[in-house]
C-alpha positions, -999 to +999 in steps of 0.1 A: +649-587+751+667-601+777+700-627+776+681-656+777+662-642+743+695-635+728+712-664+736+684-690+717+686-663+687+723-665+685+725-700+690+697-709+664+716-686+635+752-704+645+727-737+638+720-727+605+753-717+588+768-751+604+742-771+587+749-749+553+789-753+557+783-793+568+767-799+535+793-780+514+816-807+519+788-829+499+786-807+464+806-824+439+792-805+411+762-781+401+739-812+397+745-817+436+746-778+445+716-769+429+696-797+424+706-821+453+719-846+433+677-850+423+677-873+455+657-857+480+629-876+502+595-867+495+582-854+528+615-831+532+610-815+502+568-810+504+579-795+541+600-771+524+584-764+495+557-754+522+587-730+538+590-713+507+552-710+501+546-698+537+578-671+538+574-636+565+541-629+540+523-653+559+539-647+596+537-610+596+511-602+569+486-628+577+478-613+615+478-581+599+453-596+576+432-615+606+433-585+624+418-558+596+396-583+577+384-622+578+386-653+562+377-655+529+414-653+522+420-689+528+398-696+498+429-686+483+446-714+492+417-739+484+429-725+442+462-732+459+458-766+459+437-769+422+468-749+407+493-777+423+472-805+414+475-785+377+514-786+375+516-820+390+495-835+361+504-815+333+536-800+337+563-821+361+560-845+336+576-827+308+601-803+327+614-834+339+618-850+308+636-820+296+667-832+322+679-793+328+698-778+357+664-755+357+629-748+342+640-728+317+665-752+297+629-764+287+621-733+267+657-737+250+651-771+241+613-753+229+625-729+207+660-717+210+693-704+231+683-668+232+643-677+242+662-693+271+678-661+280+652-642+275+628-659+296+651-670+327+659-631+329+623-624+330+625-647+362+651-630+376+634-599+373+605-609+386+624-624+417+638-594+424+604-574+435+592-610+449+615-621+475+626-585+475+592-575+489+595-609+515+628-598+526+611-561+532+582-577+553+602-600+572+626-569+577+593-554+599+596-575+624+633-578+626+627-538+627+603-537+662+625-568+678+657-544+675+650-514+673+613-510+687+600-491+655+589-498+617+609-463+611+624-466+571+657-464+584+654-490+608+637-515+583+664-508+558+696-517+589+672-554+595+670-556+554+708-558+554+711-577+585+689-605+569+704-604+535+739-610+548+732-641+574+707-654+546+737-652+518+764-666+538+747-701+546+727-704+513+762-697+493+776-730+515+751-756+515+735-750+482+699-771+476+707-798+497+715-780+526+688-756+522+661-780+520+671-798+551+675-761+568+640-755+552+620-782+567+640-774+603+622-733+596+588-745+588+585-768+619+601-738+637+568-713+621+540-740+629+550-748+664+555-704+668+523-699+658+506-724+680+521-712+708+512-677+699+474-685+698+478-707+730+495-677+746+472-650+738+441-670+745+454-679+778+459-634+788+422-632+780+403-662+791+404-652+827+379-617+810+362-641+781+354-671+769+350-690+736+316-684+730+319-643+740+356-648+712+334-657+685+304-639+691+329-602+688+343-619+658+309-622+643+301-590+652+331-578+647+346-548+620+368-552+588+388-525+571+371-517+534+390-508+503+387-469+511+407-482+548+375-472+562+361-498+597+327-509+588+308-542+608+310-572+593+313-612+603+355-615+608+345-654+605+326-652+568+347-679+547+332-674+513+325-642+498+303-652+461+306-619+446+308-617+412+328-586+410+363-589+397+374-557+418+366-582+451+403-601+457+390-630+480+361-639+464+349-673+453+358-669+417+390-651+427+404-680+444+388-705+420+398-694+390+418-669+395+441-678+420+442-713+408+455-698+373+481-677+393+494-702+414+499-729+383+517-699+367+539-699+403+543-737+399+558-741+366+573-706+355+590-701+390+623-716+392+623-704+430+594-731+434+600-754+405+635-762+417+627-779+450+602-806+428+633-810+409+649-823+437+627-853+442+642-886+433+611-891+402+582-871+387+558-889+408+574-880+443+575-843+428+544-843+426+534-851+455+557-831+478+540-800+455+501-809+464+510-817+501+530-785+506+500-769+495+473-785+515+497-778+549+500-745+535+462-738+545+463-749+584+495-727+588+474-698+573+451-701+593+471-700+623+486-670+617+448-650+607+434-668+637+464-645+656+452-617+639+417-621+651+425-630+686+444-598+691+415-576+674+393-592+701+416-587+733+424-550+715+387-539+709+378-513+731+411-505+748+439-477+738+458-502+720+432-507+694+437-470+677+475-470+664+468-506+646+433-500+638+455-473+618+485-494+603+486-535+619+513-543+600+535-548+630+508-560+652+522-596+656+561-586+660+547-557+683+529-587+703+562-610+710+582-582+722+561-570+747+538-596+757+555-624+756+574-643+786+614-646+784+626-675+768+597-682+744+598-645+732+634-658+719+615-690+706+588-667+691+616-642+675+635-674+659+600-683+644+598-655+627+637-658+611+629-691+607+600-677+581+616-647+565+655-667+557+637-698+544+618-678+513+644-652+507+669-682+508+652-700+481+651-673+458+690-666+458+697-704+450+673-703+423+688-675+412+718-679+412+712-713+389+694-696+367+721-671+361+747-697+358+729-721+340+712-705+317+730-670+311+767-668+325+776-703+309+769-703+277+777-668+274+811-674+286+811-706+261+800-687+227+827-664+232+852-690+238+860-688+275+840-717+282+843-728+322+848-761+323+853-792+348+833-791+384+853-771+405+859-744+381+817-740+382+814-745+415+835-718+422+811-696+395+782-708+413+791-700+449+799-664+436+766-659+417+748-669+451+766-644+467+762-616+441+723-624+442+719-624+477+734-586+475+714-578+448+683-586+464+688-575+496+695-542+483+660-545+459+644-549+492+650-515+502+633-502+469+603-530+478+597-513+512+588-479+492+568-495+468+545-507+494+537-480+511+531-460+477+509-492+466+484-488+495+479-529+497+480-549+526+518-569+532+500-605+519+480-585+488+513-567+477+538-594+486+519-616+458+505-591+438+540-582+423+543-621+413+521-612+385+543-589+367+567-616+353+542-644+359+516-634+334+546-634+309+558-663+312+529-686+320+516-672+283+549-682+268+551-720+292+515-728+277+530-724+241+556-742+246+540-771+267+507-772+243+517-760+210+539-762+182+538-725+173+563-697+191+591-682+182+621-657+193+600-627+185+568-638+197+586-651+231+602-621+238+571-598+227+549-624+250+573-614+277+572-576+276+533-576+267+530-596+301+546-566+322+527-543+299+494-557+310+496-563+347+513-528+348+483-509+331+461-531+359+473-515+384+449-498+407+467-462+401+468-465+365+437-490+356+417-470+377+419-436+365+423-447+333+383-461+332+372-431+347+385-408+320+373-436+289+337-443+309+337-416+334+338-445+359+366-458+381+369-497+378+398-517+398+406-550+386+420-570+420+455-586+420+439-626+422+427-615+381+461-597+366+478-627+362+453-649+340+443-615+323+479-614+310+486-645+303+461-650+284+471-620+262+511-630+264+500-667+252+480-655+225+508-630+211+536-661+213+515-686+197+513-656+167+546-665+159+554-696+135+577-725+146+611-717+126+629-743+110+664-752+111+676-756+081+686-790+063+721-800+071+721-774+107+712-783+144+701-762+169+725-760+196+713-759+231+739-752+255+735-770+290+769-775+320+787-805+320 
């Protein structure tokens, strides 16, 4: 890249930890670092809520998925929307009333102290193969900008080189900050990809024109489970198979995906905690649905880049190595195609998308931690930490303890993926569902029911992992052929409600307990 490139980079990455060290000044306590003070406009918050939702899975893995498949993935995001509309109706309404630093203060009001625990480390676990797997794909392109090569060694130097920036300005600002750096990022991502499609439309419409684009796109080739090119229609939207092995289907993304993503909007603290921001219930709602919807265009984008490039690819030399692996099709695309100047627009773009997800996920984090482990801990064995600077001191340091935690996660991430055999976007959600399905099971008993207890939370929990792990293609799949001497897959869009459902009917097994006459449960929440 030349100066030019280098220069906008730099200057945009000096932009960001200014923002985060301007807003420090404005944290007077851990209401304001990791809630915002709970007033945040509506349309800042949907915009990055929408950051968060997008992340490098969408900038990097959704050309990859343009260019190897079509669009029956953005059905995905129709479920999208019915899961938000879900959480907005049913659930906002009562995780606000609960009044809690985060989500899972709830489940300690529900049942009790060590449910809280329980469940909040769940999240962090879970978190740890999420935005560990982002980090790992928004590593990718880091990797070809730098280096020129998706090498392991050269992902793992642009895992470390994201986790650090992404730590420093996200331990400074805290929520406040990162939501206005957040809604900077996304604008940043939409205008990228525009430009992208512009740009490569504009190389080939001197060769082709619309009609000849779409006509190779509907007579175009998509790669098979087996990884296999066979002819298909790249366009096709809607896929009404019946078959639960089939992961953007109609159903999928209707009922499955929809279950999965309310499960996302009320279990994830990394999600929850920007709604939380918003000055009522009402405006949370909102900003969640509207993220959502402008979640779809901006997918879009990104597969319509994928497509593009499969078109001006098909036929020539250039076509063979990605027909083989496209993960670093896009990134491949802005280092060598693209003019000086915007490539440095282009390569900011894709920061922009891979610091405002992995961001998010240390805050949350790191509140989790504090709130909901580290502080009463420290205050049942009498070294409680009181007064605001004293925890804002704590909370800074968790940040910074998460951020290294799950940058170096990342590097594990990067290995599971290629052992997986799923595409960047299938794999970057399909590991959601291991603390998800958990959870979800043991957020419907508390939100619907009056059963649950200890026991049956924590057993909900591990059952959860339990199930989604036995689902997994490598194990689910030659596990049927041995019991019915046929392989069956189950496809990621189905783990989730397939677990819950089994983690929600374990917790509700266990009866309500009773404090007894004379006692009160103590629920610990920070000054």
């Amino acid at each position: 890249m030349s100066i030019i490139d280098w220069f906008i980079i730099i200057a945009f990455l000096i932009g960001l930890t200014s923002i985060g060290f301007f807003f420090s000044r404005k944290n007077k306590n851990m209401e304001d670092y990791f809630l915002g003070g709970r007033s945040m406009p509506t349309w800042m918050v949907a915009l990055a809520a929408t950051g968060t939702s997008i992340s490098a899975g969408t900038f990097v893995g959704s050309p990859e998925l343009g260019f190897n498949s079509n669009l029956t993935y953005l059905m995905l995001c129709v479920g999208a929307i019915f899961g938000g509309l879900m959480v907005a109706a049913f659930v906002l309404p009562k995780l606000y009333k609960a009044n809690t630093i985060t989500i899972y203060g709830y489940i300690g009001d529900r049942f009790d102290e060590k449910s809280k625990r329980s469940t909040s480390a769940m999240f962090l676990l879970g978190q740890l193969f999420t935005s560990g797997s982002r980090l790992f794909i928004a590593a990718i392109a880091v990797s070809v900008i730098l280096y020129g090569s998706i090498d392991f060694q050269f992902i793992m130097y642009s895992i470390l080189i994201l986790g650090i920036i992404s730590t420093i300005y996200t331990m400074a600002g805290g929520i406040k900050g990162l939501i206005y750096i957040d809604t900077i990022q996304i604008l940043l991502v939409i205008g990228t990809g525009i430009v992208a499609l512009v740009l490569i439309y504009l190389t080939m419409s001197d060769t082709i024109s619309w009609s000849d684009i779409f006509a190779s796109l509907q007579n175009g080739q998509v790669k098979n489970a087996a990884g296999e090119w066979v002819n298909e229609n790249k366009l096709r939207i809607f896929d009404t198979s019946t078959s639960m092995d089939v992961p953007y289907s109609l159903m999928g993304a209707l009922i499955g995906c929809t279950i999965f993503k309310f499960a996302q909007f009320s279990t994830d603290h990394e999600f929850v905690q920007r709604q939380l921001t918003c000055k009522s219930v009402k405006n949370a709602g909102v900003s969640l649905v509207y993220s959502q919807i402008l979640s779809l265009p901006i997918v879009l984008i990104f597969m319509g880049v994928g497509l593009l490039l499969f078109v001006k690819y098909q036929g020539t030399d250039d076509l063979g190595g990605f027909a083989a692996d496209a993960r670093d099709i896009f990134p491949q695309y802005i280092c060598n195609h693209i003019p000086t100047g915007l490539r440095g627009l282009m390569v900011i773009g894709i920061l922009a998308a891979a610091l405002s997800s992995f961001n998010s996920a240390i805050n949350a984090m790191a509140s989790s931690f504090v709130s909901d482990i580290y502080l009463p801990l420290r205050k049942e064995y009498g070294k409680n930490v009181s007064g605001d600077s004293e925890q804002m001191s704590s909370s800074k340091k968790m940040v910074v303890l998460m951020g290294m935690v799950l940058t170096s996660f990342a590097i594990f991430t990067a290995v599971l993926q290629q052992k997986s055999g799923l595409n960047l976007v299938d794999f970057a959600t399909g590991v959601m569902c291991f603390s998800y399905a958990g959870m979800l099971g043991v957020f419907m008993c508390a939100l619907f029911t009056k059963r649950g207890n200890t026991l049956s939370v924590n057993a909900a929990l591990i059952v959860g992992i339990l199930v989604v792990l036995i689902l997994q293609p490598y194990i689910f799949g030659p596990m049927t052929e041995y019991l019915f001497g046929t392989r069956m897959t189950i496809a990621w869009p189905w783990w989730c409600p397939i677990g819950s459902a089994i983690s929600f009917a374990i917790c509700v097994m266990g009866k309500k307990e009773t404090v007894p006459a004379g006692e009160t449960q103590q629920i610990v929440t920070p000054a």
